[in-house]
C-alpha positions as CSV (number, residue, x, y, z in Angstrom):
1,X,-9.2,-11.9,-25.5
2,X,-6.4,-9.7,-24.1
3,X,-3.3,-11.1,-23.8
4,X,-1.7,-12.0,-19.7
5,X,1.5,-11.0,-18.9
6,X,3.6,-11.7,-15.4
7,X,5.7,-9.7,-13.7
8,X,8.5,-11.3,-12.1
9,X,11.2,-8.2,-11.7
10,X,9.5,-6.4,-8.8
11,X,8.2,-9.2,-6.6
12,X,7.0,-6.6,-4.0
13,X,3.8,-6.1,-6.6
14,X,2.7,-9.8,-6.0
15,X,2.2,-8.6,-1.9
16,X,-0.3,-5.8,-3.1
17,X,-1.6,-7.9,-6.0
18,X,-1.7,-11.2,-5.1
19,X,-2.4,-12.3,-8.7
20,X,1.0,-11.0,-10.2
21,X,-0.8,-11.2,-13.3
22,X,-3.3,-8.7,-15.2
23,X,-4.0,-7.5,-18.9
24,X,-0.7,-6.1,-20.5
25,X,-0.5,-2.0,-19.9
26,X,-0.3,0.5,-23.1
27,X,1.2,3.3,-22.3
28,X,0.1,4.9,-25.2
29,X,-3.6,4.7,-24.5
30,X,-4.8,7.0,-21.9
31,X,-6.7,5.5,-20.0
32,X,-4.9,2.7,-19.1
33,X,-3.9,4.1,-15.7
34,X,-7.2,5.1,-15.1
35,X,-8.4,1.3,-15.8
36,X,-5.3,-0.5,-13.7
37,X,-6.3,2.1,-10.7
38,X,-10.0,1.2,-11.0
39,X,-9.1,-2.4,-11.3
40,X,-7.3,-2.6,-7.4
41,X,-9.2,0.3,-6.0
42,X,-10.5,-1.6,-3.6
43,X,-7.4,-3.0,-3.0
44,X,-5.5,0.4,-2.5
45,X,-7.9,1.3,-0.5
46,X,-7.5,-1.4,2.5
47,X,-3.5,-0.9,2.1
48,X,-4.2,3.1,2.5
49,X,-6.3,2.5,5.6
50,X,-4.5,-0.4,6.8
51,X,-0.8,1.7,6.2
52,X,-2.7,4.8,8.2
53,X,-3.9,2.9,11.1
54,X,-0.8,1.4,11.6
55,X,0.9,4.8,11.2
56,X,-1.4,6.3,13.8
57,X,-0.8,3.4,16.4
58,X,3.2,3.8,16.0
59,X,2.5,7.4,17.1
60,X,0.9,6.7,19.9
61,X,3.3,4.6,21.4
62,X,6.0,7.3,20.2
63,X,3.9,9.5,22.6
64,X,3.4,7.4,25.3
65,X,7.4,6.5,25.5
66,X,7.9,9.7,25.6
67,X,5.4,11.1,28.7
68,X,6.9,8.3,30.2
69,X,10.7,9.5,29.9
70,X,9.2,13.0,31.3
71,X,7.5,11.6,33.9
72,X,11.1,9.5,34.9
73,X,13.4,12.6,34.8
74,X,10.7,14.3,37.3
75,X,10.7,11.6,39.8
């Protein structure tokens, strides 16, 4: 049975993996990235997308402020 460990240091992990516990990471293997990444892929993947969408909506609004200043100054 592997052995649990917690990580209390960076508490900005426990957001992303709401667990803030998993199997205890050697360094020296590896693989053991490669495991941990597979592990929260689908995780990553829904803060990728979720991070992109919210990226994309900021934008928008960055654009719209700004028509709308150009359309102000014309009036």
């Amino acid at each position: 049975m592997k052995r649990k460990s917690c990580i209390t240091q960076n508490h900005y992990l426990q957001e992303a993996l709401p667990t803030g516990c998993w199997a205890r990471v050697n360094r020296n293997r590896p693989n053991s990235r490669k495991c941990l990444l597979k592990r929260y892929q689908k995780k990553i993947d829904t803060t990728l997308a979720a991070l992109a969408i919210g990226l994309m909506f900021l934008a928008g609004i960055w654009i719209f402020l700004i028509q709308l200043a150009e359309f102000g100054f014309h009036s």
